[in-house]
C-alpha positions as CSV (number, residue, x, y, z in Angstrom):
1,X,-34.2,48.8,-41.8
2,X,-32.1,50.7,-39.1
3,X,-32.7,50.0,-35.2
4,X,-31.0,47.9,-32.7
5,X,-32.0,44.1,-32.5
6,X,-31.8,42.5,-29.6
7,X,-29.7,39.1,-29.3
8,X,-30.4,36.1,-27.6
9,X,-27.5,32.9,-27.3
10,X,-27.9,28.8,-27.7
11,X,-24.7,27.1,-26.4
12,X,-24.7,23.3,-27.3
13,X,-22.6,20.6,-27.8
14,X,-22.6,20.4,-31.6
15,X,-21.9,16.0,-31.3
16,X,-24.5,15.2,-28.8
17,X,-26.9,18.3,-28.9
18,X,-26.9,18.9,-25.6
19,X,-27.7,22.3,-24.5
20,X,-25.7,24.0,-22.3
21,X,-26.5,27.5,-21.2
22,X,-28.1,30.6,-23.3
23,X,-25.6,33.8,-21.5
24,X,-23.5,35.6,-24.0
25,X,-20.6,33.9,-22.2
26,X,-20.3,30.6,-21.3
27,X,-17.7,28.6,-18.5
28,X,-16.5,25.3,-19.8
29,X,-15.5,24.5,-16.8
30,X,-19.2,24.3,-15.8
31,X,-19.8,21.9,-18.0
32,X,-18.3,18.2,-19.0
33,X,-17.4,18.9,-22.3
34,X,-13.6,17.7,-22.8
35,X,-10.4,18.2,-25.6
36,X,-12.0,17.0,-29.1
37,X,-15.4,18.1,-28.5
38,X,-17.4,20.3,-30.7
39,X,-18.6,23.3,-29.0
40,X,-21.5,25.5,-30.8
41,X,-23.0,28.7,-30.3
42,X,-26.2,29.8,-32.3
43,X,-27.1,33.8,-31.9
44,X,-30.4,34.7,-32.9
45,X,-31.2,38.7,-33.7
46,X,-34.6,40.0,-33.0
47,X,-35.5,43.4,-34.6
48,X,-38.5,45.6,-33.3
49,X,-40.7,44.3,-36.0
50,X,-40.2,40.8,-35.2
51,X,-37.8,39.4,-38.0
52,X,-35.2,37.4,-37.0
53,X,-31.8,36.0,-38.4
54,X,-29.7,33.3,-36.8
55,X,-25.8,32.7,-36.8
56,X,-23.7,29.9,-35.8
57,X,-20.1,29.8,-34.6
58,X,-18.4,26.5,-33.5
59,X,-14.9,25.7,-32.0
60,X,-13.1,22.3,-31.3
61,X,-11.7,22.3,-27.8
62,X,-8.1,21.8,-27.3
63,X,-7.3,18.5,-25.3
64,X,-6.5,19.3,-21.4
65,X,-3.4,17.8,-19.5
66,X,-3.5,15.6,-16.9
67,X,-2.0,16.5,-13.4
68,X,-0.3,13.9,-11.3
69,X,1.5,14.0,-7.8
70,X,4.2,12.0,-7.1
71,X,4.6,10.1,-3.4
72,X,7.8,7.2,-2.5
73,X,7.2,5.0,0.3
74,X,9.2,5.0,3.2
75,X,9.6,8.3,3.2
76,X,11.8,9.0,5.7
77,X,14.2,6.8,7.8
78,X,14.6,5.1,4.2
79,X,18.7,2.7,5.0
80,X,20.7,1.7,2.5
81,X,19.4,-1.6,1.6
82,X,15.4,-0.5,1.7
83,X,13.5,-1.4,-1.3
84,X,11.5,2.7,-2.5
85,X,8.1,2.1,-4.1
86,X,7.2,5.4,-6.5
87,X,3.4,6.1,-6.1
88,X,1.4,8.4,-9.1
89,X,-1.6,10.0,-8.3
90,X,-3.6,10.9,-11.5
91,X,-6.2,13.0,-12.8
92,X,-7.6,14.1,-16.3
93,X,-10.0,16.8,-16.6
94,X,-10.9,15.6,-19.9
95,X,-11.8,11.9,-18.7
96,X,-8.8,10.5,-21.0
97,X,-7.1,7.1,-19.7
98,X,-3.7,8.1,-18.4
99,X,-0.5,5.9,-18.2
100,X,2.1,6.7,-15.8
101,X,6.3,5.9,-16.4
102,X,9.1,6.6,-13.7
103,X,12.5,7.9,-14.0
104,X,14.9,7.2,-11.0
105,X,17.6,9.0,-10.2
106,X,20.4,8.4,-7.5
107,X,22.0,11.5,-6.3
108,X,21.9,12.8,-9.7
109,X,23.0,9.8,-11.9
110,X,19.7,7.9,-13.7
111,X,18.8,4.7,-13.4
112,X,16.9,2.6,-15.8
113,X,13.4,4.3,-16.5
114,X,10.4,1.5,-15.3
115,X,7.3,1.8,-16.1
116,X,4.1,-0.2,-14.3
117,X,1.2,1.6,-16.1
118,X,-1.0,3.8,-14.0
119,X,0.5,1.7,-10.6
120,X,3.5,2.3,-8.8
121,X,7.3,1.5,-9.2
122,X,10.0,0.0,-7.0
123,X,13.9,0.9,-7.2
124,X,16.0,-1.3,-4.5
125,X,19.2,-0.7,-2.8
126,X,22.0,-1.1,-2.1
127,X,21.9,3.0,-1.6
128,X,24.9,5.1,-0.1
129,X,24.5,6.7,2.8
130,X,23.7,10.6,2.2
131,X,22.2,9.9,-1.1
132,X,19.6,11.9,-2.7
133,X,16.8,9.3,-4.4
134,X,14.6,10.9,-6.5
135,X,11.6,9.7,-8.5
136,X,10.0,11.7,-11.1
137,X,6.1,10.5,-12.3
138,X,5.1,11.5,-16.0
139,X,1.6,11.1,-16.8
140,X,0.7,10.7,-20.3
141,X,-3.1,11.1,-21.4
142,X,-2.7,9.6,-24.9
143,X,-3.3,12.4,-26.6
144,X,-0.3,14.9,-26.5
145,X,-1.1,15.7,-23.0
146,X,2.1,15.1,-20.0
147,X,2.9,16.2,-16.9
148,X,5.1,15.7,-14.1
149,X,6.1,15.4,-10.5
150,X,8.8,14.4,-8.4
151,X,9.2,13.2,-5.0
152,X,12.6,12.5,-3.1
153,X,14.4,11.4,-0.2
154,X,17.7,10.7,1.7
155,X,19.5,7.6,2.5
156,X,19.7,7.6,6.5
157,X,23.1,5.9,8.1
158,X,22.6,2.3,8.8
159,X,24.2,0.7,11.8
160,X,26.5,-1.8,11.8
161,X,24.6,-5.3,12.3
162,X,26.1,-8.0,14.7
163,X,25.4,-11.3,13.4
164,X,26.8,-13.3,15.9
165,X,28.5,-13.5,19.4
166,X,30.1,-16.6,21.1
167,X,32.0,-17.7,24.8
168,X,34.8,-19.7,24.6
169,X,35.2,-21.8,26.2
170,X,31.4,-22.6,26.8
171,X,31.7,-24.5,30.1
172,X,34.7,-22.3,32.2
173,X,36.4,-23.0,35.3
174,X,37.1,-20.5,37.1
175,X,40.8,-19.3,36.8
176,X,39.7,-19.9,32.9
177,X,39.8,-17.1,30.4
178,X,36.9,-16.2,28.5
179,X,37.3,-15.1,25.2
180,X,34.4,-13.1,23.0
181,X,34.2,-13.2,19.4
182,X,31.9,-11.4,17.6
183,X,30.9,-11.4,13.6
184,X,30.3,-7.7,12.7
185,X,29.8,-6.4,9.1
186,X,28.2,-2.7,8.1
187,X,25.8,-2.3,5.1
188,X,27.1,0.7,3.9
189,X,30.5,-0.8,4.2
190,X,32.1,1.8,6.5
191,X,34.9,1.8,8.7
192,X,33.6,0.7,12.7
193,X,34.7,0.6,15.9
194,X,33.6,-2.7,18.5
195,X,33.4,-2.5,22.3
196,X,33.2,-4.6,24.5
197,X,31.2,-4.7,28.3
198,X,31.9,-7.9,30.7
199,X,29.6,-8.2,33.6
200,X,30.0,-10.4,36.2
201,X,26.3,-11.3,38.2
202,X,25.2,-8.2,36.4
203,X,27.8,-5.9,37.2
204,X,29.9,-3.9,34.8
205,X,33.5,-5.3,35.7
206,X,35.4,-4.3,32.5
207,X,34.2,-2.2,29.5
208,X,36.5,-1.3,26.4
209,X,38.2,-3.0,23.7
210,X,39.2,-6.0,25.3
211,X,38.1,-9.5,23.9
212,X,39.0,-11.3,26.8
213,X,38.3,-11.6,30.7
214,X,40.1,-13.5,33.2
215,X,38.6,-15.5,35.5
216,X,41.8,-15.6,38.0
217,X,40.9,-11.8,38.3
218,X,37.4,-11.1,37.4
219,X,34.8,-14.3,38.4
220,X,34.5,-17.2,41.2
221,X,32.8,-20.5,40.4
222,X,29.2,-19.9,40.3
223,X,28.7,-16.4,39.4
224,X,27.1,-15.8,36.0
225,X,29.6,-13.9,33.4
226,X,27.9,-12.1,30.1
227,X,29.5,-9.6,27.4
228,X,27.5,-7.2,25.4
229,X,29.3,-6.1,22.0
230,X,28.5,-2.7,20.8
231,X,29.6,-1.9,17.2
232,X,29.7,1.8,15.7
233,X,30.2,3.7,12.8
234,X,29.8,7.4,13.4
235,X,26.2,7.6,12.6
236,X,24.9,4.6,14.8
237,X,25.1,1.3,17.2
């Protein structure tokens, strides 16, 4: 009949009926709708002389990825024989169940992928000193949703260890001579140098490479003789 009508809006959710707002716009992100829902919107024209018409327009919503952040644990000081635990945080703004795999790599070469659901997983030495160790998270929603995150860090030096260090022999006389032996090993296998301090009642008397102390020179009968073996390999004691 000519005129302007004037409009008025229903949002719903078309599965449950729910209503959710009567704007002309509406922000899902105000409500809990999530991907596979049915969203509806009913507009109902009023003209001046009171007749009315109705129209509905509805729209599945897409399904939402997930977000995850990735976290390894230690994080920093992390040696060469340390065992790295990969740690997903997840999220789904759609409510969807998400499972979680994990992708190492080792200064760029992969490992074997492991997966331990939505938990964590572990990737154990033996690492080389200087390498990069990088875990990468993908959550999966179930229903064509992913995403990703990675989390690194580097393999610290580790010292040489000293498993063992004996006197022989074990009851001296004094013009005796004392010899040190000492079973070394380094865990990255690298190259080390050994040292060697004698004291004598606590005093320093000889400090270098030497293995051996003699008594005719260094000790008298009744003084207390001790050697403390320091092994190095560039990066640490």
């Amino acid at each position: 009949d000519g005129g302007s009508p004037t409009f008025t809006y229903a949002w719903s959710d078309a599965g449950s009926g729910a209503s959710l707002g009567s704007a002309d716009t509406l922000d899902l992100a105000t409500t809990t709708l999530a991907g596979g829902d049915l969203l509806r919107c009913t507009a109902t024209a009023t003209d001046a002389e009171g007749g009315t018409g109705t129209g509905t327009a509805e729209v599945t919503l897409d399904n939402r990825a997930p977000s995850v952040t990735a976290s390894l644990s230690p994080s920093t000081s992390v040696s060469s024989s340390d065992t790295l635990t990969c740690s997903a945080a997840t999220s789904d703004p759609d409510g969807d169940t998400v499972s979680t795999t994990f992708a190492w790599t080792v200064s760029g070469t992969a490992t074997a992928a492991s997966s331990a659901g939505s938990g964590s997983s572990t990737l154990s030495g033996a690492f080389s000193y200087g390498d990069t160790v990088v875990c990468t998270a993908t959550a999966d929603d179930g229903n064509g949703g992913t995403a990703t995150d990675s989390a690194s860090v580097s393999i610290t030096n580790s010292p040489p260890d000293i498993a063992s260090v004996s006197l022989t022999p074990s009851a001296p006389q004094t013009d005796d001579t004392l010899t040190v032996s000492a079973s070394v090993s380094d865990p990255e296998g690298d190259p080390y140098s050994v040292t060697y301090d004698w004291y004598v009642d606590g005093t320093l008397v000889v400090s270098g490479s030497g293995t051996t102390l003699d008594g005719s020179v260094w000790f008298e009968k009744g003084e207390v003789v001790y050697v403390e073996v320091e092994a190095d390999d560039g990066g640490g004691t």
